[in-house]
C-alpha positions as CSV (number, residue, x, y, z in Angstrom):
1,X,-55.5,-117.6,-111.4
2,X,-57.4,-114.8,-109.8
3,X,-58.3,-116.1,-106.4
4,X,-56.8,-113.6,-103.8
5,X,-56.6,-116.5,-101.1
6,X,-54.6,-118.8,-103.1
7,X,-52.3,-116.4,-104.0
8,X,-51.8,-114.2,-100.2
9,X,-53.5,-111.1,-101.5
10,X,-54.7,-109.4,-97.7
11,X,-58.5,-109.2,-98.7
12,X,-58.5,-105.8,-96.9
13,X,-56.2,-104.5,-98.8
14,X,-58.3,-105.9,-102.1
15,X,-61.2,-104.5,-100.7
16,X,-59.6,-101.0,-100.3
17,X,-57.8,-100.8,-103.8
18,X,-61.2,-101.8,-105.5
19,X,-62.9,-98.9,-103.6
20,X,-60.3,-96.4,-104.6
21,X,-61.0,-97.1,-108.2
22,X,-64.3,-96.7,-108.5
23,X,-64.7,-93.5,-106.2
24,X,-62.0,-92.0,-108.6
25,X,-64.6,-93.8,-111.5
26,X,-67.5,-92.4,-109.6
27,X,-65.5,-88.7,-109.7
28,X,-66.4,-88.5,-113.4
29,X,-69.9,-90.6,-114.8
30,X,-70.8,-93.5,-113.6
31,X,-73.3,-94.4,-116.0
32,X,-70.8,-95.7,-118.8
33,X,-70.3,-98.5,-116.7
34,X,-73.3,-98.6,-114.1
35,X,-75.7,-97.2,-116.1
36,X,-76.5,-95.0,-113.0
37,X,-75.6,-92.0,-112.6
38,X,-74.0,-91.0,-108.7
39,X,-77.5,-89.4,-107.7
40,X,-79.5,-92.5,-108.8
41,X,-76.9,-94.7,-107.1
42,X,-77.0,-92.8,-103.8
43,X,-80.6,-93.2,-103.7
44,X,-80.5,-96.8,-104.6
45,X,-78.2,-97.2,-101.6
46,X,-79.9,-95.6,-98.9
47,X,-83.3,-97.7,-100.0
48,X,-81.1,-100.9,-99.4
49,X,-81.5,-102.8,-96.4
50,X,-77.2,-102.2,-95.6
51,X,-77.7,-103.9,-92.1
52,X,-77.8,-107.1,-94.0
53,X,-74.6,-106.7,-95.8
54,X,-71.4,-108.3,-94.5
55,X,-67.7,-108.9,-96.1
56,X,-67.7,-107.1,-99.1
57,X,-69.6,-103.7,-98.0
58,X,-73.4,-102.4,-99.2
59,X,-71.4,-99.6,-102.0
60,X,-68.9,-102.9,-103.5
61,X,-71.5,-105.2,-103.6
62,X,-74.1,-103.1,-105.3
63,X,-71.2,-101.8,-107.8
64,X,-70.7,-105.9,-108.6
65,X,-74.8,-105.7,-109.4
66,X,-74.7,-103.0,-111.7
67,X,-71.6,-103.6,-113.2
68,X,-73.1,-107.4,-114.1
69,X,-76.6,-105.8,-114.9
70,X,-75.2,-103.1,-117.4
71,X,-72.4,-105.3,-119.1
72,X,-74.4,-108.4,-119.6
73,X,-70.9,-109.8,-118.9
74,X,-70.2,-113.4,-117.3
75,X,-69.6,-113.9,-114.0
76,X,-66.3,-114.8,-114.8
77,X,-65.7,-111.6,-116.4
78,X,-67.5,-109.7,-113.5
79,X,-64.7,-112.2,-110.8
80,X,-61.8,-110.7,-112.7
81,X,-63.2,-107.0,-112.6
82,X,-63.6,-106.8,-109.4
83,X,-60.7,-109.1,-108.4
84,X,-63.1,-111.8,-106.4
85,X,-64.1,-115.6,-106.6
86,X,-66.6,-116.2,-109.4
87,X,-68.7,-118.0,-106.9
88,X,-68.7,-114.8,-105.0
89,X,-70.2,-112.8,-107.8
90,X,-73.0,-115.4,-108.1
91,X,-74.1,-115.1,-104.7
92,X,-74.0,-111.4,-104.4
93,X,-75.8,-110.8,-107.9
94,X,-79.0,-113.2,-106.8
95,X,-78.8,-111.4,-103.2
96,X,-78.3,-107.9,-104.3
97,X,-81.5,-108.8,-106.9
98,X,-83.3,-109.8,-103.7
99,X,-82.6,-106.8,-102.0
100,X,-83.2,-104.9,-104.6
101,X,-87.0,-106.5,-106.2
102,X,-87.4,-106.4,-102.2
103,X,-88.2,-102.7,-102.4
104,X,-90.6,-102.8,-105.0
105,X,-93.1,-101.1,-103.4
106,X,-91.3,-98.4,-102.6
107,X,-90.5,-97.7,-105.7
108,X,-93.1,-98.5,-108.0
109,X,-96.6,-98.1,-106.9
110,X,-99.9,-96.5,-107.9
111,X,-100.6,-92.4,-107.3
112,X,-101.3,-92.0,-103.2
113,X,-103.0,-89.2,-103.1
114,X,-105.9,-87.6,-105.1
115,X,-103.3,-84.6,-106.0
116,X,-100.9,-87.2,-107.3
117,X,-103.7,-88.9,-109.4
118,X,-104.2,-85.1,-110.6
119,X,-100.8,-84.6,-111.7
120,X,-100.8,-87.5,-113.4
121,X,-104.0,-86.8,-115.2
122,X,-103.1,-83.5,-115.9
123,X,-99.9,-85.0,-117.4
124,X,-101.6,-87.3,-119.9
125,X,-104.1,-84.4,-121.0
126,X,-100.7,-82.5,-121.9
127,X,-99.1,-85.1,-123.8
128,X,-102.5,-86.0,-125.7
129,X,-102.4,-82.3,-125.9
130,X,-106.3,-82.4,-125.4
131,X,-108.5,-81.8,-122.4
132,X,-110.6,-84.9,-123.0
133,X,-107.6,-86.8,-121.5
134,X,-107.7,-85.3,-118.2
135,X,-109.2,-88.5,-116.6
136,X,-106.3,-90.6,-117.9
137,X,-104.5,-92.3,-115.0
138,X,-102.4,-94.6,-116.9
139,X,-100.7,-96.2,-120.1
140,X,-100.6,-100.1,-120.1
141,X,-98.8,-102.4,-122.4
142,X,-96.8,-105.4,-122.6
143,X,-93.0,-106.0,-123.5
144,X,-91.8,-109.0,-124.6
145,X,-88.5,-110.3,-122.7
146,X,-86.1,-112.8,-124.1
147,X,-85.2,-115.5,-122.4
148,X,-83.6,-119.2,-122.8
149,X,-86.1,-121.4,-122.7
150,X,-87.2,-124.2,-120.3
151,X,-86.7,-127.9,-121.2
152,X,-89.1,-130.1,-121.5
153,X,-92.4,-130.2,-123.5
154,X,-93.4,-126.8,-122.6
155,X,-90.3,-125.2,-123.8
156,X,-92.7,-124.0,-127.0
157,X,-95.2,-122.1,-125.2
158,X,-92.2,-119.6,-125.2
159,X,-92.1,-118.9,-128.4
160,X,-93.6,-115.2,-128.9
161,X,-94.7,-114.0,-132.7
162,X,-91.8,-112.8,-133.2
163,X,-90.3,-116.8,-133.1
164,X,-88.2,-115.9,-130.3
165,X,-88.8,-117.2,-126.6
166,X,-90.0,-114.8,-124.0
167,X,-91.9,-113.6,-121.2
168,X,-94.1,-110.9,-120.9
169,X,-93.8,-107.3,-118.9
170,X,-97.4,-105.9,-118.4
171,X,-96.8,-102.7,-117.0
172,X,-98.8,-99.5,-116.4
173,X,-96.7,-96.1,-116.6
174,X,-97.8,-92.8,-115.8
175,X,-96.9,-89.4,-117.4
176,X,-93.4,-89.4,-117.1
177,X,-93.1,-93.1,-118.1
178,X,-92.0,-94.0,-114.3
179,X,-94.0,-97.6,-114.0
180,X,-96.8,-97.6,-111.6
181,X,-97.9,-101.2,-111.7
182,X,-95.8,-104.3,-113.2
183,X,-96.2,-107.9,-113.8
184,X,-93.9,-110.3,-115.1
185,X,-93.7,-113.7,-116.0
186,X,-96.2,-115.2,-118.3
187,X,-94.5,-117.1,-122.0
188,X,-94.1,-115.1,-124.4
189,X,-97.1,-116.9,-126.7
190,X,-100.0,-115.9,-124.6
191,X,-101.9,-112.6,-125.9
192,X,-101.9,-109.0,-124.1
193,X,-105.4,-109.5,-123.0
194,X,-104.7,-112.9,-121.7
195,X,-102.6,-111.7,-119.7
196,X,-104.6,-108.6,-118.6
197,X,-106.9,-111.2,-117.4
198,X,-104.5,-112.7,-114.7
199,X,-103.2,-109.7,-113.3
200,X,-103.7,-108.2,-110.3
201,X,-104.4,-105.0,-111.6
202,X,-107.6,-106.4,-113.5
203,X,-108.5,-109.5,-110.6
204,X,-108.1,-106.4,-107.7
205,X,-109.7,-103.6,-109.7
206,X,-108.3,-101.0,-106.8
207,X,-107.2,-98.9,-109.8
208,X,-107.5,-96.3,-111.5
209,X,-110.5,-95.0,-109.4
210,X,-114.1,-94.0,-110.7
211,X,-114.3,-91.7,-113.5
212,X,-110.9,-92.5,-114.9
213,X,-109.5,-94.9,-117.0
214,X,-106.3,-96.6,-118.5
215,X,-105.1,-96.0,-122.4
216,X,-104.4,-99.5,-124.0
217,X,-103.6,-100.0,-127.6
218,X,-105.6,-102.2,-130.1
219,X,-103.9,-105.9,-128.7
220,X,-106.1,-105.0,-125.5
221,X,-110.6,-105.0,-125.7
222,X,-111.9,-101.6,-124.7
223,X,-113.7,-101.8,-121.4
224,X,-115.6,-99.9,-118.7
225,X,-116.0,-102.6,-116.3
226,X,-114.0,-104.3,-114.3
227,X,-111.0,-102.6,-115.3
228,X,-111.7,-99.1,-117.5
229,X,-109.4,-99.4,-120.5
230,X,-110.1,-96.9,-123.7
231,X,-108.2,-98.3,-127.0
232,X,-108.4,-96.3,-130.0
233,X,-110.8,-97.0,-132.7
234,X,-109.7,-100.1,-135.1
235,X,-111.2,-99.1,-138.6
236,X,-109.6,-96.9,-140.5
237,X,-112.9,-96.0,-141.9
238,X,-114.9,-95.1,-138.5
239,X,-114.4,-91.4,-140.0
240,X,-112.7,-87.7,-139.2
241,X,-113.5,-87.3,-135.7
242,X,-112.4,-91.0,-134.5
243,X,-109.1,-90.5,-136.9
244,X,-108.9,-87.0,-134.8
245,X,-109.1,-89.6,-131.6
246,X,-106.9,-92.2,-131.9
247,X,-104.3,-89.4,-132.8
248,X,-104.7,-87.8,-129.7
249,X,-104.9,-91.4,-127.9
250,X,-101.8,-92.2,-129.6
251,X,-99.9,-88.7,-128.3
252,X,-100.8,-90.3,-124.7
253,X,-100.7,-93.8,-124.6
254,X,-96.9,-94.0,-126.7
255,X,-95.4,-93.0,-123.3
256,X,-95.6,-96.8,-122.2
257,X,-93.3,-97.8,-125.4
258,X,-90.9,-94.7,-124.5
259,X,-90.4,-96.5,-121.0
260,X,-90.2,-99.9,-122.1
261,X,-87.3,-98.4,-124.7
262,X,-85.7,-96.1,-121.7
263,X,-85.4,-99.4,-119.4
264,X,-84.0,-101.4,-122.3
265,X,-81.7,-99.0,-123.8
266,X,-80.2,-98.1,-120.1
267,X,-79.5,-101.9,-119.7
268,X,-79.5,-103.4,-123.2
269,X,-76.5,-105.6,-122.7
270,X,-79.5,-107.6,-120.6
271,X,-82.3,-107.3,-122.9
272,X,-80.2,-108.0,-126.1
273,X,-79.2,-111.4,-124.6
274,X,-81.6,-114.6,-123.6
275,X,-81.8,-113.7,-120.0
276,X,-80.6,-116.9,-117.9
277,X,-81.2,-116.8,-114.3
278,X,-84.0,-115.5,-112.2
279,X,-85.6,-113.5,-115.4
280,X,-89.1,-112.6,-113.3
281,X,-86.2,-110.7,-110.3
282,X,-84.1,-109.2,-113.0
283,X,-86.7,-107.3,-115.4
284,X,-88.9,-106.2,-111.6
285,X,-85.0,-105.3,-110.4
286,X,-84.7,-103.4,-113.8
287,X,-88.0,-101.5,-113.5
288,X,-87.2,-100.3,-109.8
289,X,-83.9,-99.4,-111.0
290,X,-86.0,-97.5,-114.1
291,X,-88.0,-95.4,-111.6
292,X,-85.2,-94.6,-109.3
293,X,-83.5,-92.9,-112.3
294,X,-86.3,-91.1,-113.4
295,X,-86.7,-89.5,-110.1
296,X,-83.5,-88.9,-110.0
297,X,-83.7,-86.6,-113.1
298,X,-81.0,-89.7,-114.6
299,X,-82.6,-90.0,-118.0
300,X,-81.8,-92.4,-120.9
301,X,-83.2,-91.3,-124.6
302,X,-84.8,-95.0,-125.9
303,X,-83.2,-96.9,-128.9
304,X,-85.1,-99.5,-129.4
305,X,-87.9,-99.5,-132.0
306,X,-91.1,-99.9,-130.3
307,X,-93.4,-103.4,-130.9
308,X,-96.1,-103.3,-133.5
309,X,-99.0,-102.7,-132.5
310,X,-101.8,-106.3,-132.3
311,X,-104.8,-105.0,-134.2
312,X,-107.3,-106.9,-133.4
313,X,-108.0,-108.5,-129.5
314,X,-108.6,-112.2,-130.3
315,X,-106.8,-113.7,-127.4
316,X,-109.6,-113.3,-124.9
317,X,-112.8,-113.6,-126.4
318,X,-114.9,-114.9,-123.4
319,X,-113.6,-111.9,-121.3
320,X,-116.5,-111.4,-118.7
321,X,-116.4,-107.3,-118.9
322,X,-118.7,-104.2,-119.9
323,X,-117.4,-103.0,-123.1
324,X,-115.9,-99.0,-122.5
325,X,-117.2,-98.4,-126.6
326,X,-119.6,-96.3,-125.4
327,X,-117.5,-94.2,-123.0
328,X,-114.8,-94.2,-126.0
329,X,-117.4,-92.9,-128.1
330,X,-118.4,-89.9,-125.5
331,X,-114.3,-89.0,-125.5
332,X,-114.6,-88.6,-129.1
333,X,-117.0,-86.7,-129.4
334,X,-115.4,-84.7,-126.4
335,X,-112.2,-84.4,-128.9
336,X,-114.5,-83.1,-131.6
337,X,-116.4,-80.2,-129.4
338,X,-113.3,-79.0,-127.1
339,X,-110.2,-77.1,-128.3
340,X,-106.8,-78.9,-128.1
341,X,-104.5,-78.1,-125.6
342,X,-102.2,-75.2,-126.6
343,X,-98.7,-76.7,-127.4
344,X,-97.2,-74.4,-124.7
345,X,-99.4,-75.1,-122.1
346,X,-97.6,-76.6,-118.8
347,X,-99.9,-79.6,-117.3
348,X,-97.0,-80.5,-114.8
């Protein structure tokens, strides 16, 4: 058995051996077993409210966080890594998640300024790689996150289109494919645009400001009011210049599935498994931790094959909106008179 009081171990002593290893660990990479690397770690620490921590220390008891949250392992497993009572590691992963979702909005949160806005416009009219993008202030989409679902007669709404239960991650990203806006929770059966509905970001309508707007894909309805959303065109038949369009749309708007992959590849041994406890804290705890990297310059390349693509917007037909078709139309025809963006040309 592994219990250190049962057996006489001086906990001090424990506590001191364990720290030892993983500073001679942290002398190397961290990431093969954190999935952080030291800069994204350091700054994860000094965002942590450490006043709060007792026993184990702020550094050991984030290390038993990320070790759990990059392994997918049990807490069992996690006990005998770290040399501490499984009941232990339960109670600092669900506080360390706390502490961590705490800081949200610190970490992820819409563009303060008007100069951030206009780096972040100027970013999506360099990946579209066309000028008619520079009032892009966003990419949205949603992410579909397994879980095991609840008992009970609702246990079904779960059940995604993919036959496997979920909830849903509707988040807005901007250039780099650092998350600006999330929200997490509805089953995994309810449609994008549902969904859109609900949010805050559609209910507040605080963002993006006048004159811009947010790239969707096809799953979501193309609106100017309340929430400005361009999709690409649907018909393959709507000819050259909208073809020309939805190319360039699709250059810009992709970055969203690049950070849903990023986030899922860094911690996949979460994501590949039915997430059990506190699934709304973990995959908010994982975006956080997803923007703290990317800051940090700690990039991941994604893995994961990105989700089809809903063609046509049939979850939300009474959607009380102004349609953005005409505004789409005018950004086409913007496509079709302007000149692309050189391929060399710097928009950060």
């Amino acid at each position: 058995m592994y219990l250190p009081a049962k057996i006489g171990v001086d906990h001090s002593l424990l506590m001191h051996n364990i720290g030892r290893t993983l500073k001679r660990r942290c002398c190397t990479d961290t990431r093969p077993d954190f999935r952080l690397s030291k800069t994204s770690f350091t700054v994860l620490l000094n965002l942590l409210d450490q006043d709060r921590r007792h026993g184990w220390g702020a550094v050991i008891e984030t290390l038993v966080f990320l070790f759990w949250l990059a392994s997918g392992a049990s807490y069992r497993v996690v006990s005998r890594v770290f040399g501490m009572p499984r009941s232990t590691v339960h109670c600092i992963v669900h506080r360390v998640t706390e502490e961590v979702v705490a800081i949200r909005h610190q970490v992820i949160h819409l563009p303060k300024t008007p100069e951030d806005l206009e780096v972040v416009s100027r970013g999506f009219a360099g990946l579209a790689r066309h000028r008619a993008f520079l009032r892009a202030a966003g990419a949205i989409d949603g992410c579909h996150i397994r879980i095991k679902p609840p008992g009970g007669p609702d246990g079904h709404c779960y059940r995604n289109r993919k036959l496997f239960p979920s909830i849903i991650l509707q988040a807005v990203c901007d250039h780099r494919g650092s998350f600006i806006d999330t929200y997490v929770g509805w089953p995994g059966s309810v449609h994008d645009s549902r969904v859109l509905r609900y949010s805050p970001l559609y209910r507040q309508t605080v963002y993006p400001p006048p004159g811009h707007f947010i790239l969707a894909d096809g799953g979501y309805p193309c609106l100017q009011h309340p929430l400005p959303l361009i999709t690409p065109y649907k018909r393959v038949n709507e000819g050259v210049a909208a073809q020309r369009f939805n190319s360039h749309h699709s250059r810009a708007r992709s970055i969203i599935e690049r950070a849903f992959g990023m986030m899922k590849t860094r911690f996949r041994a979460i994501f590949l498994q039915a997430l059990e406890v506190h699934h709304t804290f973990v995959v908010t705890a994982c975006a956080i931790l997803h923007n703290i990297c990317l800051c940090a310059g700690d990039t991941m390349a994604p893995e994961d094959e990105p989700e089809e693509d809903v063609g046509d917007d049939d979850g939300e037909p009474a959607l009380e909106a102004t349609s953005g078709a005409l505004w789409r139309d005018q950004l086409c025809a913007e496509v079709s008179a302007l000149e692309e963006v050189p391929p060399d040309h710097d928009y950060w």
